[in-house]
C-alpha positions in Angstrom: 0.0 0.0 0.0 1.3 3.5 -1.0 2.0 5.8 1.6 -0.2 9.1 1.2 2.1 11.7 2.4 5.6 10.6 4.1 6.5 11.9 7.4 9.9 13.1 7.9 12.3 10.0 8.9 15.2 9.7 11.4 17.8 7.0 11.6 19.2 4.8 14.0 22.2 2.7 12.1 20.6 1.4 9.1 17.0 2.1 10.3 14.5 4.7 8.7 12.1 5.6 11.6 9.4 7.2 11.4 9.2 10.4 13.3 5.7 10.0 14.5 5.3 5.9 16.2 2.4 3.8 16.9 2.0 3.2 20.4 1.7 -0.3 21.3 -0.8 0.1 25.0 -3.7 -0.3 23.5 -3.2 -3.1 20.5 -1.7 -5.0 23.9 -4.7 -4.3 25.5 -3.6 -1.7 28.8 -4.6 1.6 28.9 -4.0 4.1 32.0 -7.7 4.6 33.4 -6.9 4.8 37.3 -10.0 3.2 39.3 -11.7 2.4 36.1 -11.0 -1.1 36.5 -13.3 -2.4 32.9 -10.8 0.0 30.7 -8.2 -3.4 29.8 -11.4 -5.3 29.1 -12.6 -2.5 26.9 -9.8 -1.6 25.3 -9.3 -5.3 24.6 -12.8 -6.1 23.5 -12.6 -3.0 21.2 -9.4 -4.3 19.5 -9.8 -7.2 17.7 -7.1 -9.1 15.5 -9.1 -7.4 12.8 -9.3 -3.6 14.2 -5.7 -3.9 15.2 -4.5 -5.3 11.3 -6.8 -2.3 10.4 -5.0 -0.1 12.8 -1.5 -0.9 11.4 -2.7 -0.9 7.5 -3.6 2.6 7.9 -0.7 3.9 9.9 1.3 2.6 7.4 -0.9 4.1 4.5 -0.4 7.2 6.4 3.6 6.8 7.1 4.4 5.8 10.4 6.4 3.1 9.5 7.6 2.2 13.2 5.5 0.8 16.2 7.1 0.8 19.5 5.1 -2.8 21.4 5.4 -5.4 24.4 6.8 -8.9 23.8 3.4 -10.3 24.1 1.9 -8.3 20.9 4.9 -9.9 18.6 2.3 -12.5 17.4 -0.3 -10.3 16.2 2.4 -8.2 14.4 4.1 -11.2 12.7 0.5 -12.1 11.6 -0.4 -8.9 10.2 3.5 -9.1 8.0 2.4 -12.5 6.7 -1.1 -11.8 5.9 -1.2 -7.8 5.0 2.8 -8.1 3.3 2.5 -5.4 5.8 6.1 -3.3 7.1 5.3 -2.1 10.1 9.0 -2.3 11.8 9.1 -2.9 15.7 11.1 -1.6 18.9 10.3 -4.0 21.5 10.6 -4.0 24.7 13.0 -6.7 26.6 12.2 -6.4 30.4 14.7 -7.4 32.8 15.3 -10.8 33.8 17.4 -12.3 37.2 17.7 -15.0 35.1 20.4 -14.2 32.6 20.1 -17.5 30.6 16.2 -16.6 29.6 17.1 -13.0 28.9 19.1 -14.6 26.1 16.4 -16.4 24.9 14.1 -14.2 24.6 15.9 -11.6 22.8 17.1 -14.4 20.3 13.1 -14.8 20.0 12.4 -11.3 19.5 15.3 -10.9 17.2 14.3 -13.9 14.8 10.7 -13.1 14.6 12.1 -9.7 13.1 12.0 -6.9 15.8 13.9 -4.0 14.5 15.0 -2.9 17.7 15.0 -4.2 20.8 15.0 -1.3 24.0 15.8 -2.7 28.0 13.0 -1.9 30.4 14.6 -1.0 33.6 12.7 -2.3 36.5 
């Protein structure tokens, strides 16, 4: 799909990145609602594998080419690629780990499923 107007780029390394990114929260399903304790459930109700593939298809069309997301919405992304040809790139999240070993693992995880960056969460 042909972007309608491009948004100025920067670069990291190699990377074009969008300057404007898709926030991950709500395809993930959190959202900040203090003592509204239903807003996860709505915001994950509302965002179906459908609304979110619709979500990213128009970013893109728009050109935020860049979506910053948690480990756990990897799947959803990888799906949209394979089904949409869709190139949204990724900077995901790795949070901290005691265990070093599973650290490792994970970010080989992330890294073959085709995150384009990977950031440390400090906890």
């Amino acid at each position: 799909m042909a972007a309608v107007n491009r948004l100025p780029c920067g670069r990291i390394g190699a990377v074009s990145i969008s300057r404007l990114l898709l926030g991950g929260n709500l395809i993930g399903g959190w959202g900040h609602g203090r003592d509204l304790l239903y807003i996860s459930s709505l915001i994950k109700a509302y965002n179906t594998e459908g609304k979110i593939f619709q979500t990213l298809a128009l970013a893109e069309q728009y050109g935020i080419n860049t979506i910053q997301i948690d480990p756990v919405s990897v799947g959803v992304l990888m799906k949209y690629r394979r089904e949409y040809q869709g190139k949204m790139q990724t900077i995901v999240c790795v949070p901290a780990e005691v265990n070093i070993a599973k650290m490792r693992d994970r970010i080989k995880y992330l890294v073959d499923t085709g995150a384009t960056c990977l950031y440390a969460q400090g906890d």
